[in-house]
C-alpha positions as CSV (number, residue, x, y, z in Angstrom):
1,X,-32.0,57.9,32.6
2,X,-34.6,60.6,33.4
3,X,-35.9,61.5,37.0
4,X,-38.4,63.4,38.1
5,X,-38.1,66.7,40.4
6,X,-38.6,64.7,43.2
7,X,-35.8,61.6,42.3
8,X,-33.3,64.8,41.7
9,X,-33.6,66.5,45.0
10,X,-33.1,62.7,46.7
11,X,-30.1,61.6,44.7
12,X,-28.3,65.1,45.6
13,X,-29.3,65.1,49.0
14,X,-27.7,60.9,49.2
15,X,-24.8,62.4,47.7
16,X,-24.0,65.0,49.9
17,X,-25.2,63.1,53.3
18,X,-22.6,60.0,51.8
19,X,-19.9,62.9,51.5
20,X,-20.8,64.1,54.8
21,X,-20.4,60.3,56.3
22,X,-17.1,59.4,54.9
23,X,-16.1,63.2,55.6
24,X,-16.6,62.2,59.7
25,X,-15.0,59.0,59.6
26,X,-12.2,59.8,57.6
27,X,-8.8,61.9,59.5
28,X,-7.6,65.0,57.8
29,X,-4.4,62.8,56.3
30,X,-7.1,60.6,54.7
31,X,-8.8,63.6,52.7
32,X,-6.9,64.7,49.7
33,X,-8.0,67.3,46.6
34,X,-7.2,66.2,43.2
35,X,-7.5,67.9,40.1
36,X,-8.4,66.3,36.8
37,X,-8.6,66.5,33.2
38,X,-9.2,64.1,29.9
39,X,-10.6,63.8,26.8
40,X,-14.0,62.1,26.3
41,X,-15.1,59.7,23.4
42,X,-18.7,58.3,22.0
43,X,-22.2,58.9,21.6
44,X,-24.8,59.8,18.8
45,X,-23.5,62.2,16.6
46,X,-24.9,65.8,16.3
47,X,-23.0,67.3,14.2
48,X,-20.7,65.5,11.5
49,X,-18.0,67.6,9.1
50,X,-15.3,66.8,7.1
51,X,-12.7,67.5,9.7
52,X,-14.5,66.7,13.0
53,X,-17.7,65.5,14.3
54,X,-19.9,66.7,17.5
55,X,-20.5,64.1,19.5
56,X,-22.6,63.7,22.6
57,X,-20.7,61.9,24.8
58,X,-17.2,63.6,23.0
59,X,-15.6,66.6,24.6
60,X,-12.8,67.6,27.1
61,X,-13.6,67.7,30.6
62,X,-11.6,69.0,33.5
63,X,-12.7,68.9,37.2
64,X,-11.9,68.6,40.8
65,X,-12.7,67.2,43.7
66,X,-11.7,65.2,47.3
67,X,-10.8,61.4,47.9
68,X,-11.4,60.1,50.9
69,X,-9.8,56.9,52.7
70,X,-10.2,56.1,55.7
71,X,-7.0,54.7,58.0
72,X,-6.0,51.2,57.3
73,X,-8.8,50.7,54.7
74,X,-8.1,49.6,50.6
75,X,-11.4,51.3,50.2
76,X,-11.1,55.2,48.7
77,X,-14.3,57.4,48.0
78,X,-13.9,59.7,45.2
79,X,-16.7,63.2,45.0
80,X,-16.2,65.5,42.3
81,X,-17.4,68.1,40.0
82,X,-16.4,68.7,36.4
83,X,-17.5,70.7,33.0
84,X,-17.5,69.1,29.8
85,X,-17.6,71.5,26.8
86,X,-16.9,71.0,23.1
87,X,-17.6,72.9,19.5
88,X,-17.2,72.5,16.4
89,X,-17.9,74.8,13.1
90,X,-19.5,73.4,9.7
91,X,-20.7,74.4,6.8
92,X,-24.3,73.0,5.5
93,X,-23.9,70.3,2.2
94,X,-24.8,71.7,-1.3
95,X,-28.5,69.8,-1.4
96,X,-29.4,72.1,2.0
97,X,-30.3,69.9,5.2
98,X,-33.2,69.9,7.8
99,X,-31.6,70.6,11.2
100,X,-33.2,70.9,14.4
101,X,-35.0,74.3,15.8
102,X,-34.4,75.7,11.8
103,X,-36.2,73.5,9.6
104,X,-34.5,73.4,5.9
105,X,-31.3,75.3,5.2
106,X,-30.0,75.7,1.9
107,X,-26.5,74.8,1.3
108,X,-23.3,76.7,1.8
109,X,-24.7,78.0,4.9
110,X,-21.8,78.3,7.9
111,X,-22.7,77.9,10.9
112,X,-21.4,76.2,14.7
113,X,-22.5,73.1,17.4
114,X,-21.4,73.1,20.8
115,X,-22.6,70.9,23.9
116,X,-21.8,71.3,27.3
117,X,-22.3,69.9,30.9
118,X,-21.7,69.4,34.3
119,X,-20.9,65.9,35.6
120,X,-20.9,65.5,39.5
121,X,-19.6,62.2,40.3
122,X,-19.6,59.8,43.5
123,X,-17.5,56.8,43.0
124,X,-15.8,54.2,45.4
125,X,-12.2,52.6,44.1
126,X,-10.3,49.6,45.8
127,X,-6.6,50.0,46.0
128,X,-4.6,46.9,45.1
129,X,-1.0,48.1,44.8
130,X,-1.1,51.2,42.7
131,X,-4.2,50.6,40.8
132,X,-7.6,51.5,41.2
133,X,-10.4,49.4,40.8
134,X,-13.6,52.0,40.6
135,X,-17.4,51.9,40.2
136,X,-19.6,54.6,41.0
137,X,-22.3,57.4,39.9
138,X,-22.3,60.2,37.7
139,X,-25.1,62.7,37.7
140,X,-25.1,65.4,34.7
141,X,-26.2,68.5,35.2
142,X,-27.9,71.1,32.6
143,X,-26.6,68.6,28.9
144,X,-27.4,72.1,26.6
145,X,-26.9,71.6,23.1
146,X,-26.7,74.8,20.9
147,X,-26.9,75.4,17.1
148,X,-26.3,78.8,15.5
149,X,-26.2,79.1,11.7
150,X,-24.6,82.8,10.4
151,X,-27.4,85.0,9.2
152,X,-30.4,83.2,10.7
153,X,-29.5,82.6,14.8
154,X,-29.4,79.9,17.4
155,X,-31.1,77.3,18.5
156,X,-30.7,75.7,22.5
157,X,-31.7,72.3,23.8
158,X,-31.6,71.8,26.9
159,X,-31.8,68.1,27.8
160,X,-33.5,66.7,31.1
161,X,-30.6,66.4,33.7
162,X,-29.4,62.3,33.7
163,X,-27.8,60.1,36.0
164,X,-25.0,58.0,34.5
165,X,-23.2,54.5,35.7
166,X,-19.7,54.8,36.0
167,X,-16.5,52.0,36.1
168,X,-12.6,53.2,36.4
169,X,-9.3,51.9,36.2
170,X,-6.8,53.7,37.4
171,X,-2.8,54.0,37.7
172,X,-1.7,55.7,40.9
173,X,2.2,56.2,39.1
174,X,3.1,58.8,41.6
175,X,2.7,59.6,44.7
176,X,0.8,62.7,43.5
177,X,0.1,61.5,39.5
178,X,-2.2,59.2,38.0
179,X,-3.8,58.5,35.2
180,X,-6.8,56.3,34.1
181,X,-9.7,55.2,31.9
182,X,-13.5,55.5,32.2
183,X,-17.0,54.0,30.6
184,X,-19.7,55.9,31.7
185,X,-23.0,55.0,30.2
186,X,-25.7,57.7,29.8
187,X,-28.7,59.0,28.0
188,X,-29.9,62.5,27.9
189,X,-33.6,63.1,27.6
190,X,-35.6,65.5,25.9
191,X,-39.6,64.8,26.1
192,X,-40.0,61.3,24.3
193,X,-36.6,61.9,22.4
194,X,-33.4,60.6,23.3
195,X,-29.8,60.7,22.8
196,X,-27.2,58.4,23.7
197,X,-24.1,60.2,25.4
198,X,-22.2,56.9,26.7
199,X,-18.2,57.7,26.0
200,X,-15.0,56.3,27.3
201,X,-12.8,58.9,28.9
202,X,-8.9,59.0,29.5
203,X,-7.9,61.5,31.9
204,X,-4.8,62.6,33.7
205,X,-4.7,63.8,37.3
206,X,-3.0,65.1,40.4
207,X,-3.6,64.7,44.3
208,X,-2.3,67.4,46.5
């Protein structure tokens, strides 16, 4: 989904004034950090190799954040931040290939792909027992995708930033673990292109 300026600066000033809400309502036993960190899997593919592909949506992430829950409630706010990177090396078939930002390369080229981002999220979860039902926003930051080829240099993309729908299940095991499973569907936008980075995540987590 692309925004303009304008929709940006109002979507992060929502999420922070929606922090700043369930932060006043919310006693300091209610307000717990949590770290996390997964493994991501889905979108187009960038790059594709023998051994391992490049992905849009396919990379590790780790983050952090707060949950919030206020007393007596089965509702729990989640706001995080996160970074998503991943790479991957290749070497260009024997017939040569056209790749973005280079035009046609001969073959036997070598050469790396990388993508990064940063994901802030705003979800809301309803406890029943020790799962997690959740549904929520995730806002990606600065999606750059970068191309070097030995010899020749790099090209960057930098995609617009996106807004993503989120859904969670989650399994509180412990006290402070948990662990859980996440669609988030996105696009990234550059100009009238457009690349699909929707990817199911399974990530592992602890709450201090």
């Amino acid at each position: 989904m692309y925004f303009s300026k304008t929709g940006k600066s109002i979507f992060c000033s929502l999420i922070f004034f929606y922090a700043f809400c369930v932060t006043s309502i919310a006693s300091a036993e209610t307000v717990r950090p949590f770290v996390i960190g997964g493994l991501t899997f889905g979108g187009d593919t960038l790059i594709s190799t023998s051994g391992e592909d490049l992905d849009a949506g396919g990379f590790p992430y780790i983050g952090g954040g707060a949950i919030f829950q206020p007393a007596n409630s089965a509702l729990m706010f989640q706001f995080s931040i996160g970074y998503k990177f991943d790479t991957v090396n290749f070497v260009t078939p024997s017939g040569g290939i056209s790749l973005p930002g280079f035009g046609f390369v001969p073959g036997g080229w070598s050469g790396d792909g990388s993508i990064s981002v940063i994901p802030l999220d705003a979800i809301a979860f309803f406890e029943v027992d020790a799962l997690r039902f959740g549904a929520g926003l995730s806002y990606f930051l600065n999606p750059k995708y970068k191309l070097c080829i030995d010899g020749i240099g790099c090209s960057t993309t930098n995609f617009d930033d996106s807004l993503g729908l989120v859904l969670e299940l989650r399994h509180q095991f412990t006290d402070i673990m948990f662990w859980g499973a996440r669609y988030t569907n996105v696009d990234y936008d550059i100009g009238s292109a457009s690349v699909d980075a929707s990817n199911l995540r399974i990530h592992f987590g602890m709450v201090f």
